[in-house]
C-alpha positions in Angstrom: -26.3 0.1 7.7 -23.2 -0.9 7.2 -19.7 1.0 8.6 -16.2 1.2 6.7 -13.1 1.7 8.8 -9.5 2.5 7.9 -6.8 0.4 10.2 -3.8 -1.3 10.6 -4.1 -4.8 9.1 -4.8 -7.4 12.1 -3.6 -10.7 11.6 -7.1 -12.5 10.8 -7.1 -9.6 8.0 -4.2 -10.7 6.1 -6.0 -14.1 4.5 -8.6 -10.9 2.9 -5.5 -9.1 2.0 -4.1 -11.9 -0.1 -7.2 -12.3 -1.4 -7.0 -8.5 -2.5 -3.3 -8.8 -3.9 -4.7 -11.8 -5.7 -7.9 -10.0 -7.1 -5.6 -7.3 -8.5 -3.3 -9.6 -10.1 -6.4 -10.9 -12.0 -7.7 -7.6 -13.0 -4.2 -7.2 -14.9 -2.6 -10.1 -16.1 -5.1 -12.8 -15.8 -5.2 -16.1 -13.9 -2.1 -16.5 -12.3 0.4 -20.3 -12.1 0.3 -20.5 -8.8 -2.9 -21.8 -6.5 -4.7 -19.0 -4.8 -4.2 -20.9 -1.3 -0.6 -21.2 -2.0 -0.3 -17.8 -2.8 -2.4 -16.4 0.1 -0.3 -19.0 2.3 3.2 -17.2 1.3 1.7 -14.0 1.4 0.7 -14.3 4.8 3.8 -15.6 5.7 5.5 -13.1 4.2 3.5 -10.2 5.7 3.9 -11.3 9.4 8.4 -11.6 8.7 7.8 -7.8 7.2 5.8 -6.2 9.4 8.7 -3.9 10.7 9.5 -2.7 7.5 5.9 -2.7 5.4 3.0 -1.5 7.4 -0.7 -2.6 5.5 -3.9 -0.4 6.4 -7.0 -1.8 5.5 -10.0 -0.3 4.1 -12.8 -3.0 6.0 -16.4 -2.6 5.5 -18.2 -4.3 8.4 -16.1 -7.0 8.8 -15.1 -7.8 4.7 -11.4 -6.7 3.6 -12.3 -4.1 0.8 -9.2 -1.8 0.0 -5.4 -2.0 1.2 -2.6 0.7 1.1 1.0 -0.2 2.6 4.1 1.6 3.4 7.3 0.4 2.9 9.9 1.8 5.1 13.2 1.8 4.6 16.9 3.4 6.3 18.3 6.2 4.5 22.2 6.8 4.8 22.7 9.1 7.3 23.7 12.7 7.5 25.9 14.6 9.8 22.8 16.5 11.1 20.6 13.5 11.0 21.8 10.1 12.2 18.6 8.2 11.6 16.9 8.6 8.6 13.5 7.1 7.2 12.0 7.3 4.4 8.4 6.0 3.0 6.8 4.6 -0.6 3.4 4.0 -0.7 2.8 0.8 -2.2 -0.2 -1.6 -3.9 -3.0 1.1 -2.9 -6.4 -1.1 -4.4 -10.1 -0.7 -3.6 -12.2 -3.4 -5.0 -13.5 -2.7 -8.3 -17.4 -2.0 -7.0 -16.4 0.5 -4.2 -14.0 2.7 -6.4 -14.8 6.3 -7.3 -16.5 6.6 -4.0 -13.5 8.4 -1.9 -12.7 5.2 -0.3 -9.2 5.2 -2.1 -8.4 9.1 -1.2 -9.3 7.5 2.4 -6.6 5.3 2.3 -3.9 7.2 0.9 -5.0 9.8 3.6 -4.0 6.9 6.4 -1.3 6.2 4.9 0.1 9.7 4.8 -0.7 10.4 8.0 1.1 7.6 9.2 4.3 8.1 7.4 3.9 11.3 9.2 3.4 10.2 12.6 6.6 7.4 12.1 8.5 10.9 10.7 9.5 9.5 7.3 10.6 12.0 5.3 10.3 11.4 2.1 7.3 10.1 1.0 7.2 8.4 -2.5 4.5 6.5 -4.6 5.1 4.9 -7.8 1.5 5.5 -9.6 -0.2 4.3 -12.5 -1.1 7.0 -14.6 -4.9 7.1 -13.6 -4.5 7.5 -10.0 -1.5 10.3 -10.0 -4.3 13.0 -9.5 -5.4 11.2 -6.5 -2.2 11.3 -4.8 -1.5 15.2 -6.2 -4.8 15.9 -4.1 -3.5 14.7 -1.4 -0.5 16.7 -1.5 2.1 14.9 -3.6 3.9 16.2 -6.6 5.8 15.3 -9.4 9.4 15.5 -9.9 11.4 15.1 -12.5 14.4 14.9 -9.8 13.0 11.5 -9.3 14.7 8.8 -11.7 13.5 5.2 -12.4 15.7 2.6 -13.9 13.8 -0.5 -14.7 16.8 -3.6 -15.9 15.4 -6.5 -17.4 17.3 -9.4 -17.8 
């Protein structure tokens, strides 16, 4: 019988987050330029220098890397009353294609919610795609059309 936790990534995890990141990248867009090992090499790199500022949970199933959710955390201006202000965005929530439309997603966004909470980020943001927006309204996030997007492309 196998056992599925929800954590914060460990280092030795990051190599099966990469591969994740790259899995996903596949799903949408197809092989990418770049070598996988180069990829998972920068990404790795790039996780441990950001580790203040994006938090990764993992979704592992025994030992295997099988889902990911991070949280990007980021100052806010601050306001008379509040000095120090933090806010949160959910980012690159993915369960491997086999293991979805289980709950194991709603898991994750649940750890990540609850730790945006703990850290007292306030507010929380995700930019979804369109299929998962009534996973994260389940979990207690709304629309808002007080939220803008401007996208430039150069």
């Amino acid at each position: 019988m196998s056992t599925t936790a929800v954590h914060l990534v460990q280092d030795d995890e990051l190599v099966g987050v990469a591969q994740l990141r790259w899995q996903w990248f596949q799903e949408i867009r197809g092989t990418p330029a770049t070598s996988q090992e180069e990829f998972t090499r920068s990404f790795v790199a790039w996780a441990q220098a950001n580790r203040s500022s994006h938090r990764c949970l993992v979704l592992v199933e025994d030992t295997v890397v099988i889902g990911m959710a991070w949280l990007a955390i980021y100052q806010r201006v601050p306001s008379v009353s509040t000095p120090q202000r933090l806010s949160g965005d959910v980012q690159s929530v993915y369960v491997v294609p086999d293991r979805r439309d289980s709950g194991l997603g709603s898991r994750l966004i649940d750890a990540v919610v609850t730790l945006a909470d703990q850290l007292g980020l306030k507010p929380l943001t995700v930019n979804s795609s369109t299929k998962a927006i009534n996973a994260y309204v389940r979990r207690g996030f709304v629309t808002s059309p007080a939220l803008l997007k401007a996208e430039f492309v150069r």
